[in-house]
N, C-alpha and C positions, 0 to 999 in steps of 0.2 A: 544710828552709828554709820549704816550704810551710805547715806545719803550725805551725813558730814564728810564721811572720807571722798564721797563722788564731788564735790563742792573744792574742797582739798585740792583733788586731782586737777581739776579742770584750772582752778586760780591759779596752780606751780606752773599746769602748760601755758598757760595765759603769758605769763610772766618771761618762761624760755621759749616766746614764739621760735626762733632761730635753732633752738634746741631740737623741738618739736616738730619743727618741719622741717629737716632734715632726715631724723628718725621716718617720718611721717612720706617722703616720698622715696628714703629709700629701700623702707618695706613696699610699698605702693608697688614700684617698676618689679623688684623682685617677684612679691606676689603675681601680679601682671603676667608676667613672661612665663613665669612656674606654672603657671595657672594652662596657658597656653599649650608648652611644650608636655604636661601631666594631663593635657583633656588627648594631643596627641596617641603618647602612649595609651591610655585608655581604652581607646578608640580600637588599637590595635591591637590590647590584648585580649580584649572582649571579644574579636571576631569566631563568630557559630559559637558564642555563647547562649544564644537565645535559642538552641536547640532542646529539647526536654530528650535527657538519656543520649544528652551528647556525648558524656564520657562511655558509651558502648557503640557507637558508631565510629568508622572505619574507613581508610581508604587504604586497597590493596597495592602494591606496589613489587617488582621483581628488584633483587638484589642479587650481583654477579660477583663474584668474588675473579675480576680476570685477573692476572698476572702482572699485568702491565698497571692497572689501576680500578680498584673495586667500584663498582658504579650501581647507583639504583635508578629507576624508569617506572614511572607512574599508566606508564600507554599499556594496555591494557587489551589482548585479545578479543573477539565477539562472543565467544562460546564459553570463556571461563566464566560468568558470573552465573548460565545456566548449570555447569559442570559443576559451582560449590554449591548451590540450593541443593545438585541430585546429594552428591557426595555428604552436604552435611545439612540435613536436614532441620536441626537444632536451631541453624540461622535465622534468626526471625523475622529479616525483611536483605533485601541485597538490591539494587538497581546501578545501572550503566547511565551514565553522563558525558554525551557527547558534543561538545563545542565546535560548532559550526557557524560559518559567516554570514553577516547577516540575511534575512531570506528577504523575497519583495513579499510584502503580506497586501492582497486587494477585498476590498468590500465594494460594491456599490461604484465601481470605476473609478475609485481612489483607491492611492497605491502609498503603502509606506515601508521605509526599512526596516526590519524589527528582526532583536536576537532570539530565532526560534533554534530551542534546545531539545535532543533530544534523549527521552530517558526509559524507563521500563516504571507500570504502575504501584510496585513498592514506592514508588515516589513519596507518596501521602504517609506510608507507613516510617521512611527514613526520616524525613526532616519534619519541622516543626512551622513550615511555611503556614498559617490560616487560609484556609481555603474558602472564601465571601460566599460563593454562591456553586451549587454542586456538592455532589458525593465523593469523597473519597474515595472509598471502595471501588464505584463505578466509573468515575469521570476519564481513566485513560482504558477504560473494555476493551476497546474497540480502537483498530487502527486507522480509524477514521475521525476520530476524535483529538481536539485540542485544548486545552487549556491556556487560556489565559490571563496575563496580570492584568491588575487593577488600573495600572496608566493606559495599557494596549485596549481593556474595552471603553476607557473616556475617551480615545483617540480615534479607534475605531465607528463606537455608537455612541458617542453622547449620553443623553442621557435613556436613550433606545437602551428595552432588556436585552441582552447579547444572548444568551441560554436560549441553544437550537438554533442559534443563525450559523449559515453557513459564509464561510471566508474562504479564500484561495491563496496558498502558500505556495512556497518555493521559487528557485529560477528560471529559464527559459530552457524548454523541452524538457524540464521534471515537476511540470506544477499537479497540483490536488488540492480538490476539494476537503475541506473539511470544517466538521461540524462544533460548535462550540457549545461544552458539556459542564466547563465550570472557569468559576472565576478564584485566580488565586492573588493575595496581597501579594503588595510589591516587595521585590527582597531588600532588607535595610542595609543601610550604608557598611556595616559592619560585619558582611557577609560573603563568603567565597562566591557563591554561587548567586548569579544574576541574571532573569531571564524573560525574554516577553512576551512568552509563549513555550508550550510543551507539550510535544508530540512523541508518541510509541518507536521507539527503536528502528522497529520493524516498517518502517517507513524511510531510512537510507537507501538511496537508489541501485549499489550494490550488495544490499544486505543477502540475499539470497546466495549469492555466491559468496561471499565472507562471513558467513555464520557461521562453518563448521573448520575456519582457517584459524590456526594457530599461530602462524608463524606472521601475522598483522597487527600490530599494536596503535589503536586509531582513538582510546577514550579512557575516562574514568570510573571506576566501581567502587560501590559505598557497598560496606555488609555493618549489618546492626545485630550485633553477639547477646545472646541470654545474660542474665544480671548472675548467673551461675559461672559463667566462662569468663576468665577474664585472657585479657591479650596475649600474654606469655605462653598462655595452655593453648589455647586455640594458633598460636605461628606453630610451635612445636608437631599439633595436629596436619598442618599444614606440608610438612615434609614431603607425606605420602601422596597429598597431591601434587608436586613441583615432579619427584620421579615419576609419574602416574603419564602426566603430560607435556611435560619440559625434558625427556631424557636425550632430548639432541642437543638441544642446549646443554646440559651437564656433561655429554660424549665431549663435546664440542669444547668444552671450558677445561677438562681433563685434558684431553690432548692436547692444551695448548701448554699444560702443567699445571693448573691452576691448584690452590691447596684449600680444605676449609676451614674458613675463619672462624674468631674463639668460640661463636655457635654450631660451629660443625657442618658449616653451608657451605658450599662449591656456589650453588644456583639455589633460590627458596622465593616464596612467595610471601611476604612479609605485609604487618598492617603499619597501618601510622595514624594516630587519632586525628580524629576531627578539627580538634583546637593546635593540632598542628600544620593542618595542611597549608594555611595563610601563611606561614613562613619557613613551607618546605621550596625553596628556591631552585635545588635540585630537582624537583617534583614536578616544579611546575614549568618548569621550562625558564629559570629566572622571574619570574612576575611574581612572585611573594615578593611579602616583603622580608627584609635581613632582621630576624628579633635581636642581633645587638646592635643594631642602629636604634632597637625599642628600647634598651636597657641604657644605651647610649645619651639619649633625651631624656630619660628618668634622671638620670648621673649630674645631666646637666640640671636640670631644672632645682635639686635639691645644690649641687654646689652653690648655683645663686642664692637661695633661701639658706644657706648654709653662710654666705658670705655678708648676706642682707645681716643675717642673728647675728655674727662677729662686731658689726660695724654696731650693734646696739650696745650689743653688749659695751664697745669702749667709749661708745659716747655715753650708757651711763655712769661707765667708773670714773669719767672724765669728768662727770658733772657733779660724782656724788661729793668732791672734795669744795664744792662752791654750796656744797647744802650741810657739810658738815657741822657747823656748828646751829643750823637751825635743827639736825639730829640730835647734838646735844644737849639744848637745850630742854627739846621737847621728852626727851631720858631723861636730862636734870629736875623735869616736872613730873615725872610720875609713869611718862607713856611704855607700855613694856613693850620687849622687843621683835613679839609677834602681831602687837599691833601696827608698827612701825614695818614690818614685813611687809603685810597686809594693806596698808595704805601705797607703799611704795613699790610694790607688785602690781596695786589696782591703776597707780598710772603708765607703767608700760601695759599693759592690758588695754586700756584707754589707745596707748598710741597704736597698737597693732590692731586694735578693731579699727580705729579710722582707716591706719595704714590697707586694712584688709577692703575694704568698703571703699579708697579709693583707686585700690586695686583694681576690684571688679567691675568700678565704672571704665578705668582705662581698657580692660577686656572690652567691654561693651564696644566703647569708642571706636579700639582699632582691631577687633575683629575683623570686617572686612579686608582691610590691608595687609593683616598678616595671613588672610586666605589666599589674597592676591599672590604677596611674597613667596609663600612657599606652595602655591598649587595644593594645598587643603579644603576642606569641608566642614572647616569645625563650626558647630552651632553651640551656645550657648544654654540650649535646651538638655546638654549633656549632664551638663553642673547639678540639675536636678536629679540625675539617676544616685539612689541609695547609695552603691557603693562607692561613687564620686564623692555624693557627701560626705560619709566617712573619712574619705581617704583625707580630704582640706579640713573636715575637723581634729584629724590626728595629728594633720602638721602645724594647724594654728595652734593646738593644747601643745606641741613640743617646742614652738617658737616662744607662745607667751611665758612657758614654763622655765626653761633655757635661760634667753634672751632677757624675758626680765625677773624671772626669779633670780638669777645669779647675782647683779647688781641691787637688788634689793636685799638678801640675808649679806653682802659686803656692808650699806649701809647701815643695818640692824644693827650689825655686833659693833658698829665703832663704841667707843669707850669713852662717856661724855668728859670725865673730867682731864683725858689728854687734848679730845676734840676741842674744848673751849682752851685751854693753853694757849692753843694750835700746833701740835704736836703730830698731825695726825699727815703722813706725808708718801709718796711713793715712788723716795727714790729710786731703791732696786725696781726695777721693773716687774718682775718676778714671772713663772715661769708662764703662767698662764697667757699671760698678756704677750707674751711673746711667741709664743706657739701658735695663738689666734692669730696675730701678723702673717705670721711664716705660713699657717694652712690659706689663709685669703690669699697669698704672693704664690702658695702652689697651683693653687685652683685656676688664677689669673693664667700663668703659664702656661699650665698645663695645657688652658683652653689654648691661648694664644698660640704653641707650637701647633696643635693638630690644627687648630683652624689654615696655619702657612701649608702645612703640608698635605690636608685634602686638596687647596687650590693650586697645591703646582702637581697630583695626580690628575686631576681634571684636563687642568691643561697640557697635559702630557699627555693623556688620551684622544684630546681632540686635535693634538698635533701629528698623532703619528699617521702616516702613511696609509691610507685604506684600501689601496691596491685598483682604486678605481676615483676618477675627475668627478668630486663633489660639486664645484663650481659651476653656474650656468646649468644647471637641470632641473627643473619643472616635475614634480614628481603628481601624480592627478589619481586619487581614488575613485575608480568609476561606479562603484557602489553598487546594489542588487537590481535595479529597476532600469535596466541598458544590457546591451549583451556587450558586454567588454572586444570582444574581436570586430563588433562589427562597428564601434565606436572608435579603436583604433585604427581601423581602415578608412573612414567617414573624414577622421581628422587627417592622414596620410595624404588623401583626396585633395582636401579643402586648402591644407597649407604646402601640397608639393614647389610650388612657385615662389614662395616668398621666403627670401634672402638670410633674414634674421633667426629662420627654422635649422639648425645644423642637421638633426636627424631626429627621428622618433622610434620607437619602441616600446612592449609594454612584458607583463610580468606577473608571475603569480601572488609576488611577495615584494614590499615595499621595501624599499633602503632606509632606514632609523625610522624614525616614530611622525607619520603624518595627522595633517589634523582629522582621519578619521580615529587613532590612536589605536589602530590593530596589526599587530604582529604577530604572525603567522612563521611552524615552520615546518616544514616537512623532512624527517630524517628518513633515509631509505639503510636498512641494515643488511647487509649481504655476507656471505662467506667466498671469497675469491681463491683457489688455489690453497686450501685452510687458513689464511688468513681471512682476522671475522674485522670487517670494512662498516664504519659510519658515517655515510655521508649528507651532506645537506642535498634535499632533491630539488632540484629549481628549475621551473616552467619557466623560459623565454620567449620572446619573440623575436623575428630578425632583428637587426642591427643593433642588439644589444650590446657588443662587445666597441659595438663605432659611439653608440650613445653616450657610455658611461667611459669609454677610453681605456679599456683595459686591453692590454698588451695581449697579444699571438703572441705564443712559443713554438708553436707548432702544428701542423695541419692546416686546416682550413676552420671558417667561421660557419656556421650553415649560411647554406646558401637557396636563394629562389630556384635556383636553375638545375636545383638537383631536388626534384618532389619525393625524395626516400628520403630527407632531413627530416621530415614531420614521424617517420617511424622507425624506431628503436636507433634512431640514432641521439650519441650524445658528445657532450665537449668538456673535460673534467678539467680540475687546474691540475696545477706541478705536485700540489702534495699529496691530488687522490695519484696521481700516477707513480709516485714513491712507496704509497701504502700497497696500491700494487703489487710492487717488485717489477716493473716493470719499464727498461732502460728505452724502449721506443713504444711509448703505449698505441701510438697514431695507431690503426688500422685494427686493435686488438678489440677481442670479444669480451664484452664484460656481462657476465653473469654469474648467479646462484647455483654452488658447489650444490647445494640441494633442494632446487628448482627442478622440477623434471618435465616442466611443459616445454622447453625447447626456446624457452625466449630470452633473447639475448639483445644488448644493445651494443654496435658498432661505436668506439671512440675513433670522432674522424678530427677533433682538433684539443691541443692541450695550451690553457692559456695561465697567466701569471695567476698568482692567490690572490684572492681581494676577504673583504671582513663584509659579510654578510649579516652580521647581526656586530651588536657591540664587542668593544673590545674587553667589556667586562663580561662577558659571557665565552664561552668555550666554543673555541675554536674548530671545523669541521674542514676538511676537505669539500670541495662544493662538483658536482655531478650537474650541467646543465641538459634539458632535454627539451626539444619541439614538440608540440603538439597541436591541430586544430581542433581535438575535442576539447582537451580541459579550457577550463574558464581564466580568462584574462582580466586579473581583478587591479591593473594598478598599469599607468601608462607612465611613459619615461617623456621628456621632449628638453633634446638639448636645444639653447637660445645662443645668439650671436651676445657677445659681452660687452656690445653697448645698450643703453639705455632696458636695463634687465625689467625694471618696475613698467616700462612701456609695453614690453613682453607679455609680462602676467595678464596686461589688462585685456591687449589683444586677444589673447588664449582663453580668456575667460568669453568673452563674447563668440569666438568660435566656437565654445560648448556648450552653449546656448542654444546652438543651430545642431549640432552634432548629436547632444544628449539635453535633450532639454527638460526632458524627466527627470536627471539626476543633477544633483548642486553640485556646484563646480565649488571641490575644498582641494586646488594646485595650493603648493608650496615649495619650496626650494629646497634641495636635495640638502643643502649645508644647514638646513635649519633643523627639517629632520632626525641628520646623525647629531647634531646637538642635544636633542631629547632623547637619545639614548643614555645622557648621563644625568638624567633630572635626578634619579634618587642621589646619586652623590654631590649634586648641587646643592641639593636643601639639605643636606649633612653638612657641606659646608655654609652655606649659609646660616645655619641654625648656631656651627659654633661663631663664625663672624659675631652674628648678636649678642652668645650667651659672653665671649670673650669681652665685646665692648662694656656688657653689662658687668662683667667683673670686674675689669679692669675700672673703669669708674667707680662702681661700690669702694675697693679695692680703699680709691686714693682717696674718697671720705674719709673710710675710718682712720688711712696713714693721717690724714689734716686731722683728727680729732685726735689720737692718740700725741702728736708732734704739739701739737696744743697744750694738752695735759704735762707733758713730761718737762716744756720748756716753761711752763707755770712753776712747775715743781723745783727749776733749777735756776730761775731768774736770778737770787741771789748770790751762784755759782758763776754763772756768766757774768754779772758786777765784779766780782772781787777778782775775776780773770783782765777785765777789763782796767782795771786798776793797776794790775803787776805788770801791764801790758801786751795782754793779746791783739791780734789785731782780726778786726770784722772774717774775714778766709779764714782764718785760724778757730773762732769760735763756732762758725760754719760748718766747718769739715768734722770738729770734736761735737755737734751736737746731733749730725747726719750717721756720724761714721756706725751708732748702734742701730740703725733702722738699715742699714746698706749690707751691715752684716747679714739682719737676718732675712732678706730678699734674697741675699747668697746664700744662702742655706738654701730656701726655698727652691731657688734654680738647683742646688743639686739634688731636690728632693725629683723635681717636677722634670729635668731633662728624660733621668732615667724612665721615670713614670712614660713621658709622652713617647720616646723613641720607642718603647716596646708596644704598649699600644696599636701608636699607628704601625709600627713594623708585622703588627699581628692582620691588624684591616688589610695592610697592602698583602700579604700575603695570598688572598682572595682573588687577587688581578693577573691573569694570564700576563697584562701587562703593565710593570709598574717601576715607578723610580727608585730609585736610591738613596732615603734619606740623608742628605746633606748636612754637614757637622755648621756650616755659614745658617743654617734658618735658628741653631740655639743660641749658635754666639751673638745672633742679631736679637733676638730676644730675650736674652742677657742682657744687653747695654742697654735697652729701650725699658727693661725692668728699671738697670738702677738707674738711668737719666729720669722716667719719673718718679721713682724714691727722693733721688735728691732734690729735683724742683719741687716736691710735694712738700719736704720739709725745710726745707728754704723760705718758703714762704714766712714760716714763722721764725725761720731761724736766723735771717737778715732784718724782721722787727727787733727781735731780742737782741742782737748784736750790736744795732744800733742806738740803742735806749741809753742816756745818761746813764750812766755807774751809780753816781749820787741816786737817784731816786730808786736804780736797782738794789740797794745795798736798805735802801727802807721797806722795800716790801714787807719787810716782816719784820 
């Protein structure tokens, strides 16, 4: 029986090749893109899921309730993660995680970059990293000792055993030896924490004098709670340490009026699970990721698959009236009408496993490309994980179930002896059929408005003003294995003579995102006059403010000619000097209300605001300072604005000569602040795709359904034609119900998308105004393809002889 109905199946799709392959490729593309945008998600909901007893692990974080606006901070004191083991002993593992820039790591007179982190030996106890080679227990004893991963000892030794060789870490005038005691796997892609090496805490170069400082927030701490405490009981514990240690800050937050919030906190030391820390954004300084841009991709990926089952669904109602009397028949012989179910369910079944199977070939195919596209890592190797499977077995069993169950129990119950009449007709439309329309016409929409109005946030962002000349600047990461000062003086040397050089300077922190992809930031927290002050702290070099073109207000810039610029002196903009309170900052002392060693920095110039990090990111006050000790991780070099590409290449061959240890990865300042907006790029690019793919699904199933219905009314159109309509006239009366319910759809879908995106924009310190012109323009481009989609058939039918219309039936 099985095998006749499979016989069955395959001779009807044989038969509606046309049929069939349409159903057939556009499950394919849906599948495809679902497929895509659901390994996505995945990927990122999973992250430190591979931890064992990850839902009792921890990341501490402070929460202020100030006045002005509640705020949390993941940085994290030196001394508090010894303070909660004394305090609560019950913890059963706690470790600090300190992210530091890359070190130079040498073996054997070779020298490589490598991100060496550092942490305390709970390490082994907190996470679930496999550790290849070495003790747990043992492997970080000793402050001498390092751990490292499985790429750093193939890079390092080959296939040389590494256990007990000694390497050399660190920068210039803080290196150390140490000893390599074990080997840990590499962290997978789906991990907070990524590292190529790991060394003892207690190996920061001012750790001795900041171990016992409170008032420093430089790193991360993970605590791992008994399977008896859960999170709730243990913050509530936690009270009495926040007054214990934190009572200045509480004095501090009181007097400014501060009140506590529905938990009764002014100031508290709070946790945040593991499985959240990937998209605490707050937390992490921006670099999570947004989880509703994760829920975002899920939304989309089922709308497509949502719009794919629509367009089966009406192509099989569409078809089922060209098979109805071989239904009746096969009822008029005896067949019941759960076997007629069951044949005509096994061939949508049939087309959704093709559809699925060439689905996954298209995956295969354009993997690559949509790695490219959206700057992803998705492998194909994921589709195998359990719970992946799962999840594309629950959507195929509700596609095939859906999609073709529906249209098969429609065919079942027809009623042979009207079917063989031919009685059997649909000209009400009825409700269903019309609801599926209007949800495809929403979805399309929907997509289509946010997709116009991420791209004109975008570009409103990379238009506005950044308070500093992005043009023409050369932006050069000098990496670990160079002393950054004496490389910026080498190149000062080499290009003082040549024309096309405007100026040079360099910097502790890069402007947008270069190609070595680290962004760095240093906030300096103060209390001035009791106002409590957040500023961005920034290491220059001279002639940064001539490099990058930012405006004097006032004062002076540092200068060579005065050697007390390099000490405590600094240059703030207009709106540290507002937070202030202070109407002539030039000459004033800036320091800490509760600082008591006496140190103070002289403001001797105030210049305009510029945007130091994105404009999607929160905006700081910026405090510039000199120094010849700290490290000069990042060189500026403005270029004459001709022949810019001739620029690059020069400059590359001078640091050839200058640093020829380190790769020379220059790029241009404007290309940089452009990757500051990659995550809302590939947001809008994702709906670009998913809107194209709706909107085509979309106007399949309008051509099939417009199909259907003008089959159904062929004889209605003759007899119009007869009393004398004219070709517009039969047009417009066979459009005008498909145009209605598009206009439904648009009033379902504006509402829908204006709140939406009005919620996302809400996130941007800086953003647009969504425009009432992006709906009405996706309004008319709705119904002008409505009506050419049904036009198409509806200028055949109109023009068909009357005479043979009037015989159809």
């Amino acid at each position: 029986m099985l095998r006749n109905y499979a016989k069955i199946a395959f001779r009807t799709l044989w038969r509606s090749k046309g049929y069939a392959t349409i159903n057939v490729v556009g499950l394919a593309v849906a599948f495809c893109i679902s497929l895509f945008l659901f390994l996505i998600a995945y990927l990122q909901l999973t992250f430190d899921s591979f931890h064992e007893d990850g839902d009792r692990i921890f990341q501490t974080y402070f929460f202020s309730n100030d006045p002005e606006q509640a705020s949390r901070s993941a940085g994290m004191p030196l001394p508090l993660m010894p303070a909660l083991k004394t305090d609560y002993p019950e913890i059963e593992a706690a470790a600090r995680f300190i992210v530091v820039r890359k070190s130079l790591v040498e073996y054997k007179g070779r020298y490589f970059d490598k991100s060496v982190y550092l942490t305390d030996p709970d390490f082994f106890k907190l996470f679930s990293f496999p550790l290849r080679k070495g003790n747990p227990e043992s492997a970080l004893r000793d402050l001498s000792n390092v751990v490292i991963s499985e790429n750093m000892a193939q890079t390092l030794f080959g296939i040389e055993d590494p256990m007990g060789k000694p390497v050399e870490l660190g920068s210039d005038g803080n290196r150390k030896q140490y000893i390599v005691s074990g080997v840990l796997a590499d962290a997978p892609y789906n991990s907070t924490i990524h590292y190529d090496a790991l060394i003892r805490v207690e190996n920061l170069p001012d750790y001795q004098s900041a171990k016992d400082s409170w008032g420093a927030s430089s790193h991360q701490v993970f605590v791992k709670l008994p399977p008896n405490i859960d999170q709730t009981t243990f913050e509530s514990r936690l009270k009495a340490f926040a007054v214990k240690y934190f009572h200045g800050s509480l004095d501090d937050l009181k007097k400014k009026g501060a009140k506590p919030d529905e938990r009764g906190d002014v100031f508290a030391v709070r946790l945040q699970k593991l499985a959240d820390v990937h998209f605490g954004r707050e937390l992490s300084g921006g670099k999570g990721a947004p989880i509703a841009l994760i829920y975002v991709l899920m939304g989309i990926a089922f709308f497509i698959l949502l719009i794919a089952c629509i367009n089966f669904i009406n192509l099989s109602v569409a078809r089922s009236f060209t098979r109805a009397k071989e239904v009746g028949i096969r009822k008029s012989l005896g067949a019941l009408k759960k076997q007629l179910f069951v044949q005509i369910w096994g061939e949508s079944t049939v087309i959704c496993l093709i559809g699925f199977g060439v689905g996954l070939l298209l995956s295969y195919l354009l993997l690559p490309v949509f790695n490219a596209t959206f700057d992803s890592k998705l492998t194909l190797d994921y589709v195998a994980q359990p719970g992946f499977i799962g999840l594309m077995l629950l959507v195929f069993a509700l596609i095939t179930f859906v999609a073709g169950g529906y249209p098969a129990w429609q065919m079942a119950k027809f009623n042979p002896v009207e079917v063989l009449k031919g009685k059997i007709s649909l000209k009400r439309p009825g409700i269903l059929r019309n609801s599926l329309i209007v949800t495809q016409f929403t979805l399309s929409c929907l997509l289509t408005c946010c997709t116009i109005i991420a791209l004109q946030q975008i570009d409103f962002l990379r238009q506005q003003p950044l308070g500093f000349q992005k043009e023409q600047v050369i932006s050069i990461p000098v990496g670990s294995q160079v002393n950054g000062r004496q490389v910026l003086q080498r190149l000062r040397n080499k290009l003082a003579s040549d024309p096309t050089v405007l100026a040079i300077t360099g910097s502790g922190v890069n402007l947008g995102k270069g190609k070595d992809r680290v962004t760095a930031r240093g906030v300096l927290g103060i209390t001035y006059k009791g106002k409590d002050i957040a500023t961005d702290w920034l290491l220059v070099d001279y002639d940064y403010l001539k490099t990058l073109n930012i405006k004097l207000l006032a004062g002076r810039d540092f200068d060579r000619a005065y050697p007390t610029d390099s000490v405590n002196r600094v240059v703030i903009t207009e709106s540290m000097a507002r937070m202030m309170g202070e109407a002539n900052a030039v000459g004033t002392l800036l320091r800490d209300d509760h600082d008591t060693s006496g140190v103070k920095s002289q403001i001797i110039g105030i210049i305009s605001d510029f945007h130091l990090y994105s404009l999607a990111d929160e905006n700081k006050p910026i405090t510039m300072h000199l120094s010849h000790n700290e490290a000069i991780h990042y060189v500026f070099v403005r270029v004459a604005p001709q022949n810019l590409a001739n620029s690059m290449d020069k400059l590359k061959n001078v640091w050839k000569e200058v640093a020829p240890q380190s790769e020379f990865m220059g790029s241009f300042l404007d290309e940089n602040v452009d990757a500051w907006y990659q995550d809302e790029e590939m947001l809008s690019r994702v709906f670009s795709l998913a809107a194209s793919i709706a909107i085509l699904l979309s106007c399949i199933g309008l051509f099939a359904i417009a199909l259907m219905v003008i089959e159904q009314r062929t004889k209605e159109i003759g007899i119009r034609k007869v009393l004398g309509a004219s070709t517009p006239t039969i047009i417009l009366v066979l459009s005008k119900d498909f145009i209605k319910l598009v206009i439904i759809a648009l009033g379902i879908a504006i509402p829908l998308a204006w709140y939406g995106m009005h919620t996302w924009l809400k996130g941007y310190p800086f953003r647009i105004e969504i425009s009432a012109w992006v709906f009405v323009v996706v309004a008319l481009a709705a119904i002008l393809i409505t009506f050419a989609t049904v036009s198409f058939h509806s200028i055949k039918a109109a023009l068909m002889n009357p005479v043979k219309s009037l015989r159809s039936e």
